[in-house]
N, C-alpha and C positions, 0 to 999 in steps of 0.2 A: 342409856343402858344398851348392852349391846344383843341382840336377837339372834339367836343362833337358829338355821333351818331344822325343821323338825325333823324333817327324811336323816340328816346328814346327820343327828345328836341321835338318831335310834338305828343310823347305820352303825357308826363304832360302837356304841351298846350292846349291838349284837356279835360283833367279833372282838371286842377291847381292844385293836388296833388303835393305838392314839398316833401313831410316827410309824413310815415309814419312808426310809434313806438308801441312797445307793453311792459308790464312789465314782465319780464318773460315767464315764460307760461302761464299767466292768459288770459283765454278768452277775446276779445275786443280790437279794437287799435283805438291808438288815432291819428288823420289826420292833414296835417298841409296844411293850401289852401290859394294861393296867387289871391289877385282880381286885377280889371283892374289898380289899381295905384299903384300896387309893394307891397301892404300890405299880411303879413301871417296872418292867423286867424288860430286860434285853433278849431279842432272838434274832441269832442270827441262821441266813435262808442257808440249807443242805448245800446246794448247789456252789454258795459261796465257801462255805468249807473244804469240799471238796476239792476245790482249785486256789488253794493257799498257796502252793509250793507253786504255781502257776504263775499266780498273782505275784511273788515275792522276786520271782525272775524279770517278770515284767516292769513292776516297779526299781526293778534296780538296772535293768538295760537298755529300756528305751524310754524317753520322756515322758514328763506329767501329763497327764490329759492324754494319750495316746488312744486311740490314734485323728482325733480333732483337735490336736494341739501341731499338730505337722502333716503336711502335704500327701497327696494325695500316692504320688510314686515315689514314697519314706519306705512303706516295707519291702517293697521289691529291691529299690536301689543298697538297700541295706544289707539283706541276699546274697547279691552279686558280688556287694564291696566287700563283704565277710570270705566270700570264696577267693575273689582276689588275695585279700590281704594274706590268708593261711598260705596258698600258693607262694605269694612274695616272700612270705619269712622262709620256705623249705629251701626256694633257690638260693636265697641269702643265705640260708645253714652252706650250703656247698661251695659257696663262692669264699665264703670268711674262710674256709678250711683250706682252700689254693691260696689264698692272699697268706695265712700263716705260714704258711709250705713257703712259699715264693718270698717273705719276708725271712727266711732263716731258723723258721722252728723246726728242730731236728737236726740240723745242719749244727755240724763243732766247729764249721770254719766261719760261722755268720757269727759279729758282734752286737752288742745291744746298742753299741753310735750309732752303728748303720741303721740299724733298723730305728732308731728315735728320729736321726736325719729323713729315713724316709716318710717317715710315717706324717712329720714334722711338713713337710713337702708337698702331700698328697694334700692335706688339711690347708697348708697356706694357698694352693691350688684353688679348691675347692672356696674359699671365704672370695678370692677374686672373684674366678665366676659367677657366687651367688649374686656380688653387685654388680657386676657391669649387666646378666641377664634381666633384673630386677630393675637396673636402669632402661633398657632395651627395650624391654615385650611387655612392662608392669601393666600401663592402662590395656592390653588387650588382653590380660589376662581372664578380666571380670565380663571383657564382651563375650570372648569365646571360650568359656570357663570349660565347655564339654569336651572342645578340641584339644586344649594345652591338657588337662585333666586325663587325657587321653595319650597325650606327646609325654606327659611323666612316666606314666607307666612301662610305655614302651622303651623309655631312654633309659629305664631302670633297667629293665632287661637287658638292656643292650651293653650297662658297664657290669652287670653281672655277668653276663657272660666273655666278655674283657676280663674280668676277675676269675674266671674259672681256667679261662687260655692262658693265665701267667705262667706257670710251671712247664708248658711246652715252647716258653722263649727261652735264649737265654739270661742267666742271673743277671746281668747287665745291664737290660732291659728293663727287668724289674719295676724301678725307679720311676720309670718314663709312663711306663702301663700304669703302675698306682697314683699315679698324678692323673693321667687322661680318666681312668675310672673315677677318682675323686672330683673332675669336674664337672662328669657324667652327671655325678649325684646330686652335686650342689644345686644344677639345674635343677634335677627333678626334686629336690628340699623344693625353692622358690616357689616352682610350680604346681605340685600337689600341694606342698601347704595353702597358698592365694587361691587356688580354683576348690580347696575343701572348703574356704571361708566362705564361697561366692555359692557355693552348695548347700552348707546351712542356712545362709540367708535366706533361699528359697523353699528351704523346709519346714525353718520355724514359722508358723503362723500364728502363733502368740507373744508374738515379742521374747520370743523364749530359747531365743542362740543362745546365749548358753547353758542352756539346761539340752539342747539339741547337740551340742558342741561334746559337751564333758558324757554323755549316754553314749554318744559317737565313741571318743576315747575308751571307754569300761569296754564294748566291743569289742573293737582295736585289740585293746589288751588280753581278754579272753582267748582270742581269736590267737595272737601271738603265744599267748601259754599253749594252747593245743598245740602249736606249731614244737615249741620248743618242745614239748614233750616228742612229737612224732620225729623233730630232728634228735634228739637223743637214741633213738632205735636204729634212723636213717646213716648215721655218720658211720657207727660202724661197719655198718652192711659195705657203704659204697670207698672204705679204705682200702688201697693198693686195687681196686677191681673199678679203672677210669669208666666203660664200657659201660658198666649199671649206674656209672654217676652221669655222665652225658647221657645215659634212655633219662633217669628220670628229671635232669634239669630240662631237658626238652619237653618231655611230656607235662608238665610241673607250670614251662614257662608258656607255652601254648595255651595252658587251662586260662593261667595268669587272664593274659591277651584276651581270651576269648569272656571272661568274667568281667572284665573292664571295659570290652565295648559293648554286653549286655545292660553293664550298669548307667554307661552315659549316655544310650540310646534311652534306654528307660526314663530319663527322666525329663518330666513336661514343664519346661518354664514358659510363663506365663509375658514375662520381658521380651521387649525389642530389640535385637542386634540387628547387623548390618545383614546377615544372612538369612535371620528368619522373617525380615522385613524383605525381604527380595520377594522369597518364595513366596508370602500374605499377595505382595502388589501384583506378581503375575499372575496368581489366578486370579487375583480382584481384576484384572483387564482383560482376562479371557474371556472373562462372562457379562458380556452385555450387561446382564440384569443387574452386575453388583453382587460379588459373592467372596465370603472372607470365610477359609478354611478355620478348620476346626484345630484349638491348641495340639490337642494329640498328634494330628497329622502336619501341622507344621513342625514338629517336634522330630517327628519320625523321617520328614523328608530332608533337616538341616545337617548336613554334610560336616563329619565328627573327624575323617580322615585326616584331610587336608581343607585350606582354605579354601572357602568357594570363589568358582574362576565365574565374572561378569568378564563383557565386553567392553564396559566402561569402568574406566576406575575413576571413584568419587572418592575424592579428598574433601573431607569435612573439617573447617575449622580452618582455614589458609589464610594467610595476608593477603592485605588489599591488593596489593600490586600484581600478583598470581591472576586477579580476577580484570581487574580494572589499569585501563592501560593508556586512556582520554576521558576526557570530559564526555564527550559525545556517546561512547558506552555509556557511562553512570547516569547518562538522561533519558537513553531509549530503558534503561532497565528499571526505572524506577517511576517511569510517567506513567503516572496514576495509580501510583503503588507505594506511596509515601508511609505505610504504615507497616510493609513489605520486612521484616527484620533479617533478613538473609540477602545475599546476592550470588546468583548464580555462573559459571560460564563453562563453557563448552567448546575445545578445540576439535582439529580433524583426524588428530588420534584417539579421538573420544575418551579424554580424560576430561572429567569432571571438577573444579576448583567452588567449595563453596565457602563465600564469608560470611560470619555470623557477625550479627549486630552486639553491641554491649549491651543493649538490654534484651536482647534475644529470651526464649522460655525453653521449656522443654517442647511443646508443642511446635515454637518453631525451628527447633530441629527437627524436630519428627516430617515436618511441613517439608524443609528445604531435602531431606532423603527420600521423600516420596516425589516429590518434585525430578530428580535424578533418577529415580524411579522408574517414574514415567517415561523419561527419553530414553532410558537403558531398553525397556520393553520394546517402542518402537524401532530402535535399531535394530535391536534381535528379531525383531518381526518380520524387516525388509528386508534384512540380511539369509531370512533363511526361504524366502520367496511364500511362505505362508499367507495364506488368506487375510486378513484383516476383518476382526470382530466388528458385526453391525451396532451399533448403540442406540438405544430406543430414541435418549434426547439426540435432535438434527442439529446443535450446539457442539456439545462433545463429539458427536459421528463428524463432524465438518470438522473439528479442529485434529483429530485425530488424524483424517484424510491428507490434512494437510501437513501433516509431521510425516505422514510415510513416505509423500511426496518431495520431500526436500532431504529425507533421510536416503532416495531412492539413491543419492548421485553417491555413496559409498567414502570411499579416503577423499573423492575430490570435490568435498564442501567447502568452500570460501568462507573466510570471516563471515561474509554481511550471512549467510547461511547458518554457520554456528549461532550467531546472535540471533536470526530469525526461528528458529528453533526456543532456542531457550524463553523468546517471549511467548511464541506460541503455548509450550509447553508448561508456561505460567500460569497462561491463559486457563489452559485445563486443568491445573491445579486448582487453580480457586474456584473454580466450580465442584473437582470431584473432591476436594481435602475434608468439609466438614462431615457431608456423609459418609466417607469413609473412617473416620476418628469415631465415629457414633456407633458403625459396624463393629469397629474393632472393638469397642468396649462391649457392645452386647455379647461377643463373640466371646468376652471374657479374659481380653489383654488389657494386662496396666498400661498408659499412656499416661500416667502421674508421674514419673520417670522412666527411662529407658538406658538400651545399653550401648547406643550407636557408635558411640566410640570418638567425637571430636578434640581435638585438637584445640588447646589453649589460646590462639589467637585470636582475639575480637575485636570489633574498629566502630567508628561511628562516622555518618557519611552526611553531609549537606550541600546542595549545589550551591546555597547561601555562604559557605564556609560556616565553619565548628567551632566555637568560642573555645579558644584554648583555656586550660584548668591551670594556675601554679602550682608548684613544687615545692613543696616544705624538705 
């Protein structure tokens, strides 16, 4: 038989409260009260009433569970991208209006061939580009989602206002302009679609793309009816008066710009690329003691412009032959590191070549770009005549000493140099790798995957020789 506490059977006694529910975390709960003949009644709390017409926006704009169901810079990035987007449709109102102009509407001497041919042109333009871009830049799109995210916008801009310059070429011309603006776009199709998908990925936190995806979309759409509305006021205004259409596609397209690089700065992924894993290792080697910034701030320091410029450039993911070029390499590199899944090397243009093992993880890619890491730091060290960080362990301080030392001789490092480096700098990897993986997660980075960016090629290496596999 079950015993029910006596405090807790002469609490709701005293206020009939049997249930009380709430939806989430929405403000208000709803009560459930039993009277003198056993009956529950419903009550719902004032407060919840009150914010119906609230709640009913909310439930239909932004995701279930909101806002513990999506990341932490969801409402802000949402903001930005809403202002963006109303922006983009007004310039796009102006631009369609010169493209009609420019393809022959009003004109009694333009035909509808011409104008199918062209239109016809622009589109088959346009379907190339999207695949040869999509062939080209596809895997970095997911690494560098903030940057190309960022390169859409702006190349949107840039064939709108191609499209707004039509009517001052001449008809001629036309053709040629609707073609380069339609490849403009097709780009920027590829690349705001791939980097919106790489965007909700890091929003939903419930397995709930798409339900993050399609609340995205209703936005979108909202957002575009205002537009359309306010383009219906605007077209007239700025017919035959170029003057008020060029102030306001400028001022319109600067908000644009300036709304899109609030929105990708704003937001804090939590993922490793090649960029924000630079900025993490150099202050992790600035500080003696071991120090791994903070999400936000690696976030805010990773460079949305342009690519970031290292003095080394590391190729991840390369053929064997790029790395290994004798025997006598592949034994000083792996003596006593037999379980080593990567290979490293280092010429004296400080280009970096690394091979991945076929059973390599994610961890040992993470390993072999911190590894690269490290020798990027110390040449930038000696390179720019700076002090060199003391290290409490005489381990790491002694191997360190000894990288700035051989890094000191600049372009005129010899082979046995490059290779003496890379082992060195082996050396100090396997010592700082595991504490630093431990940091990075307390610090609150995935390292369950990452976004480093390698390269399809992978090998398998034996000084025994490699039992070849048959082919079926």
């Amino acid at each position: 038989m079950l015993n029910v506490c006596p405090n807790f059977n002469s609490m709701y006694k005293m206020n009939n409260i049997i249930c009380e529910e709430g939806y989430g975390s929405q403000e208000g709960k709803v009560l459930y009260k039993r009277d003198n003949n056993g009956k529950i009644h419903k009550n719902v709390d004032k407060n919840r009433r009150f914010s119906s017409i609230s709640q009913f926006f909310r439930s239909v704009f932004l995701p279930q569970g909101y806002p513990e169901s999506v990341s932490e810079d969801y409402l802000t990035y949402q903001i930005w991208d809403t202002v963006q987007a109303f922006c983009s449709y007004l310039t796009g109102t102006l631009a369609t209006q010169a493209m009609l102009k420019g393809v022959g509407v009003g004109d009694e001497t333009a035909t509808a061939v011409g104008a199918t041919i062209t239109w016809i042109l622009k589109d088959g333009t346009g379907m190339v580009g999207r695949i040869l871009f999509a062939w080209i830049q596809g895997t970095s799109l997911d690494s560098d989602c903030k940057r190309w995210r960022l390169f859409a916008d702006i190349l949107n801009d840039f064939a709108l206002c191609v499209e707004l310059s039509s009517p001052l070429f001449p008809s001629r011309y036309f053709r040629f302009i609707a073609c380069f603006s339609g490849l403009c776009k097709s780009l920027v199709g590829v690349a705001g679609g791939a980097t919106r998908a790489a965007l909700t990925m890091h929003q939903a936190r419930r397995n709930n793309m798409a339900d993050v995806s399609a609340k995205d979309g209703s936005q979108e759409t909202l957002v575009n009816l205002l537009g359309l509305i306010c383009g219906l006021v605007v077209t007239p205004m700025v017919y035959g008066n170029p003057h008020l259409m060029w102030t306001l596609f400028v001022f319109f397209t600067f908000l644009h710009l300036f709304a899109n690089y609030q929105a990708v700065t704003c937001v804090v992924m939590e993922t490793l690329n090649q960029a924000r894993l630079h900025i993490i290792v150099k202050d992790y080697l600035s500080h003696p003691g071991g120090y791994t910034p903070r999400l936000r701030d690696v976030n805010a320091s990773e460079p949305v412009l342009w690519k970031q410029q290292k003095k080394v450039q590391i190729n991840l993911g390369t053929q064997f032959s790029e790395v290994i070029n004798n025997v006598g390499d592949l034994e000083q590199l792996i003596q006593g590191r037999q379980d080593n899944l990567y290979l490293l090397s280092l010429n004296n243009n400080y280009n970096i070549n690394i091979v991945l093992h076929q059973n390599s993880t994610v961890k040992d890619v993470l390993k072999s770009c911190f590894h690269a890491e490290i020798i990027d730091f110390v040449v930038n060290l000696t390179e720019s005549n700076k002090e060199r960080p003391m290290y409490r362990s005489q381990d790491i301080d002694r191997l360190m000493s000894q990288l700035c030392t051989i890094t000191n001789q600049g372009q005129n490092l010899s082979r046995a140099d490059c290779l003496n480096i890379v082992i060195v700098s082996q050396t100090l990897t396997d010592q700082l790798f595991p504490r630093f993986v431990k940091e990075l997660e307390s610090a609150g980075w995935i390292t369950d995957y990452n976004l480093l960016g390698p390269d399809e090629w992978r090998a398998t290496w034996n000084l025994d020789g490699v039992a070849s596999k048959k082919l079926y």
